[in-house]
C-alpha positions in Angstrom: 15.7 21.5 36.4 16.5 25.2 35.8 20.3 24.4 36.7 20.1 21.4 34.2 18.8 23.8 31.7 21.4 26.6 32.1 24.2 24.3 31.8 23.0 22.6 28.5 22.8 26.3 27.4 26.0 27.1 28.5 27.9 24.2 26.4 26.2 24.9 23.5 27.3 28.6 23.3 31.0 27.5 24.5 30.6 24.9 21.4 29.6 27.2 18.6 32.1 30.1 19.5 35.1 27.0 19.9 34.4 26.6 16.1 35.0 22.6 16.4 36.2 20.9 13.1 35.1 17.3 13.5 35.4 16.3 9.5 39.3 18.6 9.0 37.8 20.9 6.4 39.5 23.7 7.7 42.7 23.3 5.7 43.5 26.9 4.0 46.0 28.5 6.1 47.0 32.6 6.3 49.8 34.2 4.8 53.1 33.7 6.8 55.9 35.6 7.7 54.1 39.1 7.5 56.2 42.0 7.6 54.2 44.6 9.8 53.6 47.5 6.9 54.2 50.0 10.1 57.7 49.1 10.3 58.7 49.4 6.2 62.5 49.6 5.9 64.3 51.1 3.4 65.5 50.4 -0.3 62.3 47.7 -0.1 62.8 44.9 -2.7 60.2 43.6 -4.9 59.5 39.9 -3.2 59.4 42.5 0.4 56.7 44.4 -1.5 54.6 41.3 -3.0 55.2 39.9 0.4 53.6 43.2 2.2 50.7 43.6 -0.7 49.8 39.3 0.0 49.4 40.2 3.7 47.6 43.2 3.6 45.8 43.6 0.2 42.1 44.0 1.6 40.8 42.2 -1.9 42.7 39.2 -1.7 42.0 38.7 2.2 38.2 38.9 1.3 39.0 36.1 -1.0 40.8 34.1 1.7 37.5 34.5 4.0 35.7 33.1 0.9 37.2 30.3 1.3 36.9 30.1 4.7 33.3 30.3 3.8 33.8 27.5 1.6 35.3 25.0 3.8 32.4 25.8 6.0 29.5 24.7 3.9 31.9 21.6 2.6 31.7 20.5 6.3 28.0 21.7 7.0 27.4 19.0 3.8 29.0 16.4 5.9 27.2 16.7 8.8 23.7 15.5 6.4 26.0 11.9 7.7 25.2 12.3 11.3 22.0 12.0 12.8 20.1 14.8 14.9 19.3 15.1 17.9 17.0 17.7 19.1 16.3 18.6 23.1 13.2 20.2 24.3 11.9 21.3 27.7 9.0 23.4 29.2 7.7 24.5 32.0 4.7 26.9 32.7 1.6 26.9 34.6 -1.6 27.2 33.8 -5.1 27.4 35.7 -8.0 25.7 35.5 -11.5 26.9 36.4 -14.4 24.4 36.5 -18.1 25.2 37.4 -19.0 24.3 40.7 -16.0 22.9 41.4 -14.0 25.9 41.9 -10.2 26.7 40.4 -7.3 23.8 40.4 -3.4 25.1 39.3 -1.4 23.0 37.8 2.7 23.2 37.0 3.6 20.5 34.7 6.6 20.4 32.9 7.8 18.5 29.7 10.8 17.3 28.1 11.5 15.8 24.8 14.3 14.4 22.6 14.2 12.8 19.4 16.7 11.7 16.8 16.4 11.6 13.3 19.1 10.0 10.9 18.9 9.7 6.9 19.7 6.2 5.7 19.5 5.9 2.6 18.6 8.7 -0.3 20.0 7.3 -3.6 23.2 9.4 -3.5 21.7 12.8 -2.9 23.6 13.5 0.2 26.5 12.7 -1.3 26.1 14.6 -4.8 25.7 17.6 -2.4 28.6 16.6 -0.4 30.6 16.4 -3.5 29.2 19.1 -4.7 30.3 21.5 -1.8 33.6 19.9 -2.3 33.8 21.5 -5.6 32.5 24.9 -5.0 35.4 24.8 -2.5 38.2 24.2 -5.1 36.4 27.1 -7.6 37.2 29.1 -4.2 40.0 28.1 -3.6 41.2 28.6 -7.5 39.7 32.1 -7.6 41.2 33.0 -4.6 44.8 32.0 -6.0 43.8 34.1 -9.4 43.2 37.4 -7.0 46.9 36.1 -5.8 48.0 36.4 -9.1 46.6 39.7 -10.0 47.9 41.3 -6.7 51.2 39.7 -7.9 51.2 41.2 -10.8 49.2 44.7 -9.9 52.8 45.3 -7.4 54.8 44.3 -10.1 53.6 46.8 -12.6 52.9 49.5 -9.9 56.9 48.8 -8.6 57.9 49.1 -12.1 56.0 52.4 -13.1 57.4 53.7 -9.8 60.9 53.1 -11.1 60.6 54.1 -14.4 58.8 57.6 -13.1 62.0 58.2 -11.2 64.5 57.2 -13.8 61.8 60.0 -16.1 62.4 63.0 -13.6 66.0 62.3 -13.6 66.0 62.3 -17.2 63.9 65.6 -17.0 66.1 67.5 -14.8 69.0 66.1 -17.4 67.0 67.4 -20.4 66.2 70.9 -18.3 70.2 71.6 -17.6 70.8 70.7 -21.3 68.2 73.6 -22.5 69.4 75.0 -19.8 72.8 75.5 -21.5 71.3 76.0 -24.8 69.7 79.1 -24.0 72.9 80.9 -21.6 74.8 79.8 -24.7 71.9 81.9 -26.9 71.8 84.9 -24.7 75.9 85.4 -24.7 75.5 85.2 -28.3 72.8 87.7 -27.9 75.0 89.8 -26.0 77.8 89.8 -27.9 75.3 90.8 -31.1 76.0 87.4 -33.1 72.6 86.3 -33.2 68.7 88.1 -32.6 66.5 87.9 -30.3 64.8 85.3 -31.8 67.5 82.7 -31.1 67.3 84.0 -27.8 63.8 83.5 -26.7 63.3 80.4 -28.6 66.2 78.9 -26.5 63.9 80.8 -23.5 60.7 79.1 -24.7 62.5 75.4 -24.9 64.2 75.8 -21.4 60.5 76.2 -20.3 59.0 73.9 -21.4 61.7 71.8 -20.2 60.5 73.2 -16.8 57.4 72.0 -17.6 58.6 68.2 -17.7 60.2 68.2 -14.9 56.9 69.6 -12.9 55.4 66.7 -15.0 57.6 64.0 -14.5 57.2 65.2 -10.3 53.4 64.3 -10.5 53.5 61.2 -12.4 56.4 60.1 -9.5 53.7 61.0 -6.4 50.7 59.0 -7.6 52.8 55.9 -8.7 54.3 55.8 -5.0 50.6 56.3 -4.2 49.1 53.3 -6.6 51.9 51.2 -4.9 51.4 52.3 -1.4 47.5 51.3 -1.8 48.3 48.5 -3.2 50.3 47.4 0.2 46.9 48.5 2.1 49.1 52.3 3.2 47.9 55.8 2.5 48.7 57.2 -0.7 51.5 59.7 1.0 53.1 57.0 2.4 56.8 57.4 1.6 58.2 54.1 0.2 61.8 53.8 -0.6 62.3 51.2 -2.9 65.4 49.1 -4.3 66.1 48.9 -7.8 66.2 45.6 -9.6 69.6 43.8 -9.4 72.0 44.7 -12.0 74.1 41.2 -12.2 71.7 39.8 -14.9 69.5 40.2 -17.4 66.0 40.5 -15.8 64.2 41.5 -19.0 64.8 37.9 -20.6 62.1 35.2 -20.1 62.9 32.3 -18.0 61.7 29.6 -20.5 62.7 28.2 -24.6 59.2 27.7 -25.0 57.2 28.9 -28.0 54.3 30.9 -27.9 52.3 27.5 -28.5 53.9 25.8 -25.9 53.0 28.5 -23.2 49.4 28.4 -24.4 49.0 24.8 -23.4 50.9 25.5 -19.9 48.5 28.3 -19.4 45.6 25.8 -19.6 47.4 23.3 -17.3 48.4 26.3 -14.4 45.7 29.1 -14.9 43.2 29.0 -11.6 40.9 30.9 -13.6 40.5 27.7 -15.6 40.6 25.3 -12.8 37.8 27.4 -10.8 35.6 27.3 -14.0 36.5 23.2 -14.0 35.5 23.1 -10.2 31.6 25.2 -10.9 31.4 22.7 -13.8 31.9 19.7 -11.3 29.7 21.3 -9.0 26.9 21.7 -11.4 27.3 18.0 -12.6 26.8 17.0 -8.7 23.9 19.5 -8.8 22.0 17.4 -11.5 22.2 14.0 -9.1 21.1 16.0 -6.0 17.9 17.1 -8.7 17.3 13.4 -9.3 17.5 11.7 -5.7 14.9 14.7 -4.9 12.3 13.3 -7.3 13.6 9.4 -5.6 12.2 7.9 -2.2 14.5 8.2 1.0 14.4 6.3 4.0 15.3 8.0 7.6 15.2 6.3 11.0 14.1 7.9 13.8 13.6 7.6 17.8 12.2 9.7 19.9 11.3 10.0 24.5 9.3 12.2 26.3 8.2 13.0 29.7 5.2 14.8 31.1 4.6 15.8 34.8 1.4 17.9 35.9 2.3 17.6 39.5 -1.3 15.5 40.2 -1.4 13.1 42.7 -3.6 10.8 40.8 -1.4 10.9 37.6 2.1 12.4 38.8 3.8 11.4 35.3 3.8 10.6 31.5 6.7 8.8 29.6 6.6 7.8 26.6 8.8 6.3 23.3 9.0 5.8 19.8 11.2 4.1 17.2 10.5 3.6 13.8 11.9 4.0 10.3 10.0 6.4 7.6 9.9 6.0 4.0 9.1 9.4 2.1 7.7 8.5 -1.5 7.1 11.8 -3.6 4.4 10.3 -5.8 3.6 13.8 -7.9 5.1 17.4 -6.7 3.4 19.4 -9.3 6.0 18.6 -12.3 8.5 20.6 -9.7 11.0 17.9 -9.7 10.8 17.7 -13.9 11.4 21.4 -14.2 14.3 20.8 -11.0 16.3 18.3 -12.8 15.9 20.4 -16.1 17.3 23.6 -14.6 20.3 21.6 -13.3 21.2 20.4 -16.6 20.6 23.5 -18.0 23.2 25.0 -15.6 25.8 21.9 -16.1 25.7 22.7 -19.8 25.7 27.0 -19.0 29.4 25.4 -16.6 30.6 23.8 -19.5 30.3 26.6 -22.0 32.0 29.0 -19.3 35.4 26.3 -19.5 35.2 26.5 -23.1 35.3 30.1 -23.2 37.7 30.3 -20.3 39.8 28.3 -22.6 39.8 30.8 -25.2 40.3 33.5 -23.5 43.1 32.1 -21.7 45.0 31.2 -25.1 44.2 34.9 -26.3 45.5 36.7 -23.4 48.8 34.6 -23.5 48.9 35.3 -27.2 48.4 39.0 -26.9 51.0 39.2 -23.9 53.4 37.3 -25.5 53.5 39.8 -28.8 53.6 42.4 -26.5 56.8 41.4 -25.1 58.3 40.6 -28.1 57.2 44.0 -29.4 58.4 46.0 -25.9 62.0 43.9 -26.7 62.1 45.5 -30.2 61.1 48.7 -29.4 63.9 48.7 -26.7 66.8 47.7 -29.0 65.5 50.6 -31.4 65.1 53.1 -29.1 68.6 52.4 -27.5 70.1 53.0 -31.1 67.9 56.0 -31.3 69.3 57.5 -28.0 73.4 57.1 -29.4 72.2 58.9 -32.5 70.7 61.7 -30.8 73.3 62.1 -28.1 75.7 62.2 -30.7 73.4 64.7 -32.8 73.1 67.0 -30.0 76.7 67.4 -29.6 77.4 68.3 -33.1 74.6 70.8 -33.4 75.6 72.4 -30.0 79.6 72.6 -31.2 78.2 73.8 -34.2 76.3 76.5 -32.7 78.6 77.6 -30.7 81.2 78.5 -33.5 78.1 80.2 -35.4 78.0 77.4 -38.1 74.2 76.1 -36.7 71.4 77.6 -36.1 69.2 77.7 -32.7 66.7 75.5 -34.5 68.8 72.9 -35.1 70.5 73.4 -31.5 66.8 72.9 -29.7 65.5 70.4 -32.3 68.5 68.3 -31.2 67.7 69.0 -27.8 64.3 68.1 -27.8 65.2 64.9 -29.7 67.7 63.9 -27.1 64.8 64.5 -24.3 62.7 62.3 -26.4 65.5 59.3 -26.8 66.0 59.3 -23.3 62.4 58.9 -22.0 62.0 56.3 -24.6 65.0 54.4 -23.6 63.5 54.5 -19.9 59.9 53.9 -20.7 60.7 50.7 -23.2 62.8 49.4 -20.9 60.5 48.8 -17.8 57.9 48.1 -20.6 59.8 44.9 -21.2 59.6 44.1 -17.8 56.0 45.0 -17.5 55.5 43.0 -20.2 57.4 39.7 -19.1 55.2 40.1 -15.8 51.7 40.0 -17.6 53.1 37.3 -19.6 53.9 35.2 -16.7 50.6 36.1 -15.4 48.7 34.9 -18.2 50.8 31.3 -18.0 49.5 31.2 -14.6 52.9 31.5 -12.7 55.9 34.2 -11.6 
């Protein structure tokens, strides 16, 4: 008997840790095709970096093991198909003292097993079934909108990385250019052609310039730091990253739609929307499994047993049972009113949530689509902006060097030419920025 017992034990731990999937639920699959983040390479691309960030991103692998979770109660819900079968055993021993007739011992032991299987409960089992269905495609959806966001969250940290460095070169550019302005000021100085002013205003502006470039330095380390937590790395993780490729135009959009027609494809592709959808089908399955509680079920059920009290006289007990039970809740306190009530009131609280997913959906496609059409203007302007002060700067330098302009002019050109050229750089991975939440908020890359 103890043998029996321990090897019934034994299969049902080796059955819970084997993790059997009898109903196939277990569908979502890992990221593929990792690349190990402790073997980065150099001049790393952006689909290398998105692929890094999908594999390691602790946020979005939380997600994943919510749907794991999912898939898990979606098959628990199945199993309300099957019927039970419980398995008990004793064994103790007990003694019995009786007056005048001294002590007896006895050892019995017992066994029991019983099945129970639901037949028929007007479509609650599978409303809840359905139901856990659902609440595994809202997981499922919200884990592929944390997909998008770490998409796009690498995108914009790859894109502020490379516009930081393009801003220090352009500082150390702007600093040699002062630079020359104010050698230029003190040989004039020298030479008695201009005072001191001249000079230590071309001083000041050469410092300051100094001043970007320390600037420009910082802003470099903690974008390689957003990016490098982004990929699940230290912060001081050195990451050398490729530039965008240069045969095309990447700032342009992809599509001829109009802003109209990429609202309505945002509705079709956003998971946002489509988890919303799913908790709304979920709570409509959630008012059925309210009204089969308040309905009669019917469950069949069979049951053995043994007894033994080691006695001579009666060794042995064994006995059956098989019947079918018909549960009728005739009044539960108005619980089962209240019940279906709160489910409705939760159906209609799902419905409300798609209608303002929708219109926040059509809003943040909106909004992202001005500013890209916005970040394109301010490009093309600040391009024209950056030939006019290049230009500029070259006349006021020539002119100050045959005494004809003054240091203002000289370092007001300079400091316009600075500004030009961070503009040029900034606006220019704005665009891209930009195009990136745009494509987020259509629900696609």
């Amino acid at each position: 008997m103890k043998k029996l017992l321990f090897l019934f034990c034994l299969l049902m731990t080796a059955t819970v840790r084997a993790e059997p999937d009898p109903f196939s639920v277990y569908t979502a699959k890992a990221p593929e095709g990792c690349i190990n983040s402790s073997e980065l390479s150099e001049n790393l691309t952006l689909p290398m970096l998105i692929q890094i960030g999908i594999c390691n991103n602790p946020a979005l692998n939380r997600n994943y093991m919510s749907v794991k979770t999912a898939e898990a109660a979606y098959g628990q819900s199945k199993s309300s198909y099957l019927p039970s079968v419980t398995v008990k055993g004793s064994l103790s021993q007990d003694y019995v003292r009786v007056e005048e007739n001294g002590s007896d011992k006895d050892n019995p032991y017992a066994g029991n097993i019983a099945l129970s299987w639901l037949i028929y409960d007007f479509g609650g089992r599978s409303a809840s079934s359905e139901q856990m269905r659902a609440y595994l495609d809202s997981a499922q959806f919200t884990y592929n909108a944390t997909l998008h966001d770490t998409v796009l969250a690498i995108n914009q940290a790859y894109f502020d990385l490379l516009s930081a460095q393009e801003v220090l070169k352009s500082a150390k550019t702007s600093e040699e250019s002062f630079k020359k302005s104010y050698e230029e000021s003190l040989k004039r100085f020298e030479l008695g052609l201009v005072s001191a002013s001249d000079k230590l205003l071309a001083k000041t502006s050469y410092e300051q310039s100094r001043l970007a470039v320390v600037q420009a330095d910082n802003t470099l380390k903690k974008a390689q730091g957003s990016l490098a937590v982004l990929l699940n790395l230290s912060p001081d993780t050195e990451l050398s990253v490729a530039r965008p490729p240069k045969e095309r135009d990447i700032s342009q959009l992809e599509t001829n739609q109009t802003v109209s027609e990429m609202m309505e494809t945002a509705l079709s592709l956003r998971p946002e929307l489509k988890s919303r959808e799913s908790d709304m089908l979920a709570a409509r399955r959630g008012i059925d499994i309210a009204r089969a509680g308040a309905l009669p079920s019917l469950t069949a059920g069979a049951s053995a047993g043994y007894n033994d009290n080691w006695k001579y006289h009666n060794p042995y007990q064994y006995n059956t049972s098989l019947g079918v039970t018909l549960s009728v809740p005739l009044f539960t306190g108005f619980s089962d009113t209240y019940n279906i009530a709160k489910a409705r009131y939760q159906y209609d609280q799902a419905a409300l949530s798609v209608l303002e997913t929708k219109d926040t959906v059509r809003n943040e496609v909106w909004a992202a689509y001005q500013d890209y059409v916005t970040a394109v203007d301010y490009h093309d302007i600040s391009r024209k902006t950056l030939e006019s002060a290049l230009e500029n700067e070259r006349v006021a330098f020539a002119s100050y060097q045959v005494g004809r302009g003054s240091i203002l002019e000289l370092l007001t050109a300079g400091s316009q030419l600075a500004t030009a050229r961070q503009q040029v750089i900034v606006a220019f991975y704005t665009i891209l920025t930009s195009k990136a939440n745009l494509y987020r908020a259509i629900g696609r890359f």
